[in-house]
C-alpha positions in Angstrom: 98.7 -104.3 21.5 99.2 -105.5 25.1 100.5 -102.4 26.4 97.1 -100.6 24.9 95.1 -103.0 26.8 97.2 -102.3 29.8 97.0 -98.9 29.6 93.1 -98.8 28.8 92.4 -101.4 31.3 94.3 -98.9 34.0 92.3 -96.0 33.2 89.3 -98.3 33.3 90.0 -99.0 37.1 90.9 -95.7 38.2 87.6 -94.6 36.2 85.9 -97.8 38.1 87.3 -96.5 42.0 86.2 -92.6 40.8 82.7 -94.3 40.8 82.6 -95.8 43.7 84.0 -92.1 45.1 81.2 -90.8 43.1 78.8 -92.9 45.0 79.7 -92.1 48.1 79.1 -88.3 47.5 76.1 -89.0 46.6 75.0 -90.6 49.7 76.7 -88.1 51.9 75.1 -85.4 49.8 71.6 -86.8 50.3 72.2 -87.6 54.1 73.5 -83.7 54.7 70.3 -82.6 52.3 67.8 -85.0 54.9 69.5 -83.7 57.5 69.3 -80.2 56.9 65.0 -80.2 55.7 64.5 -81.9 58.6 66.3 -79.2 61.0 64.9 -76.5 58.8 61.5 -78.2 59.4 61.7 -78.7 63.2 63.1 -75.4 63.7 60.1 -73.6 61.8 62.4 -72.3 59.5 64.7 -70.4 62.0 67.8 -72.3 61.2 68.5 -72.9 57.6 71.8 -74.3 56.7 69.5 -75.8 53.0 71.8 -75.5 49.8 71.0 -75.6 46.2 71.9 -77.6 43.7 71.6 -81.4 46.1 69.8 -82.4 43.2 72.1 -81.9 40.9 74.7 -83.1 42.7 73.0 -86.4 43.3 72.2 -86.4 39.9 75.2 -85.9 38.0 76.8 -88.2 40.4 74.3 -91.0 39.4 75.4 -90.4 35.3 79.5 -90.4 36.2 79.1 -92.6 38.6 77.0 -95.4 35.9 79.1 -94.3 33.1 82.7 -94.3 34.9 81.8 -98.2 36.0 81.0 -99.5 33.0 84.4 -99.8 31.0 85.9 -101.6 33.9 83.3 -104.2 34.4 83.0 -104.9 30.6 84.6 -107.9 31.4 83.2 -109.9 34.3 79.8 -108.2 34.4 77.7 -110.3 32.0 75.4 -112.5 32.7 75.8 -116.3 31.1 72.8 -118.5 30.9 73.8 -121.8 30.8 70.4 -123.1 29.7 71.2 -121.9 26.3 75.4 -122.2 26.6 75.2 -125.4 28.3 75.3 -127.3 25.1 77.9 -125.4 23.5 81.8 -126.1 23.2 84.2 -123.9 24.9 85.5 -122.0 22.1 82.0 -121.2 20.8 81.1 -119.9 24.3 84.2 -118.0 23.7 83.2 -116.6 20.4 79.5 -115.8 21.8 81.3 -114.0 24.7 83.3 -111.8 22.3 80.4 -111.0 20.0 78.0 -109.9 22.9 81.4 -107.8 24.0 81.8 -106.0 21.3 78.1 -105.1 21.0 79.1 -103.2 23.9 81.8 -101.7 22.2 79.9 -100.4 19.4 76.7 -99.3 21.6 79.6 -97.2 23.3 81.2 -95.7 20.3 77.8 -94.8 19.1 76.9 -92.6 22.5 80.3 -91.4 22.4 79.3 -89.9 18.7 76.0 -88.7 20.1 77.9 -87.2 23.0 80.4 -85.8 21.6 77.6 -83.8 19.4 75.6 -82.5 22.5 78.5 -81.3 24.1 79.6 -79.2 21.0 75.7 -78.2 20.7 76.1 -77.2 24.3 79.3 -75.2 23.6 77.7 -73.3 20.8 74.6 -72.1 23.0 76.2 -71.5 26.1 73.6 -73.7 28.6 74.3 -74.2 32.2 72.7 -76.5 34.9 69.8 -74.5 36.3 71.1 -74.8 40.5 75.3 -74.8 40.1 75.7 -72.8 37.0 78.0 -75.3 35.7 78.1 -75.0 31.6 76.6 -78.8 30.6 79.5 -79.2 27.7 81.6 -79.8 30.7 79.4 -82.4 31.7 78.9 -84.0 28.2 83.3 -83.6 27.9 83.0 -85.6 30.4 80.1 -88.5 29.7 82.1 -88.7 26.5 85.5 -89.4 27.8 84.0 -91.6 29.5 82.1 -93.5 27.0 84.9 -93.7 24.4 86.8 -95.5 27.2 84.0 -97.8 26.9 84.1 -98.2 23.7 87.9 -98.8 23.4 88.0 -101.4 26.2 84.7 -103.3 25.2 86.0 -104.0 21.6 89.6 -104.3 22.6 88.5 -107.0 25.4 86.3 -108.6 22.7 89.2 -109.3 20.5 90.9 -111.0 23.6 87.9 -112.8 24.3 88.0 -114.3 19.8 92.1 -114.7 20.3 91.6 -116.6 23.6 88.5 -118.7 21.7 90.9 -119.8 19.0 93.3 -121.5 21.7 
């Protein structure tokens, strides 16, 4: 059991550091796009180095870049209120934590269902992104790899969360 939580929570960081890679080309890509209106702009039009597809660029970056952090902050990223924890002992805050943990893990299972299902539907039909041309079950491959990550690391970090409650 460890070893799969080792090797889940490993994919879950790289997954995490392709995010914040994802990010970046996001900003560079909206920085070159400004940069390039505005020359187009000031030049009247006579030097145009404008691309397609900056919008889907930024775009798709935004979904892998959301969905890629999410298995890897599973653990630290929620929010405790201790106005309604405050009164409670540790190993219920414990138990709480691993319930609202693997709500996370179900919510991901369930989208990588519905994922899984699009992409397949977008096999079958043969649909590409309007700009790059890139066929869109790639991209829901994709959104579902990286939402049944999710799903594996937010119930298998729930049931760490119950086992270290019992202690």
């Amino acid at each position: 059991m460890r070893a799969i939580m080792d090797i889940v929570r490993k994919i879950s960081f790289y997954m995490h550091w392709t995010s914040g890679a994802l990010l970046i080309v996001m900003m560079m890509t909206i920085l070159v796009d400004v940069i390039a209106r505005a020359v187009f702009g000031a030049t009247k039009g006579s030097v145009d180095f404008t691309f397609n597809g900056s919008v889907e660029i930024v775009s798709y970056s935004l979904l892998f870049c959301i969905l890629f952090s999410f298995p890897y902050s599973i653990r630290r990223g929620q929010v405790i209120v201790d106005l309604f924890t405050g009164g409670m002992s540790e190993r219920m805050k414990g138990i709480l934590a691993g319930v609202y943990t693997l709500g996370f893990g179900l919510l991901g299972f369930g989208m990588t269902v519905r994922f899984y299902e699009a992409a397949g539907n977008f096999t079958l039909t043969g649909e590409t992104t309007q700009d790059l041309l890139i066929p869109m079950y790639y991209i829901y491959g994709v959104a579902t790899f990286a939402v049944a990550i999710l799903a594996i690391r937010g119930v298998l970090v729930a049931l760490q969360q119950f086992m270290d409650s019992g202690r």
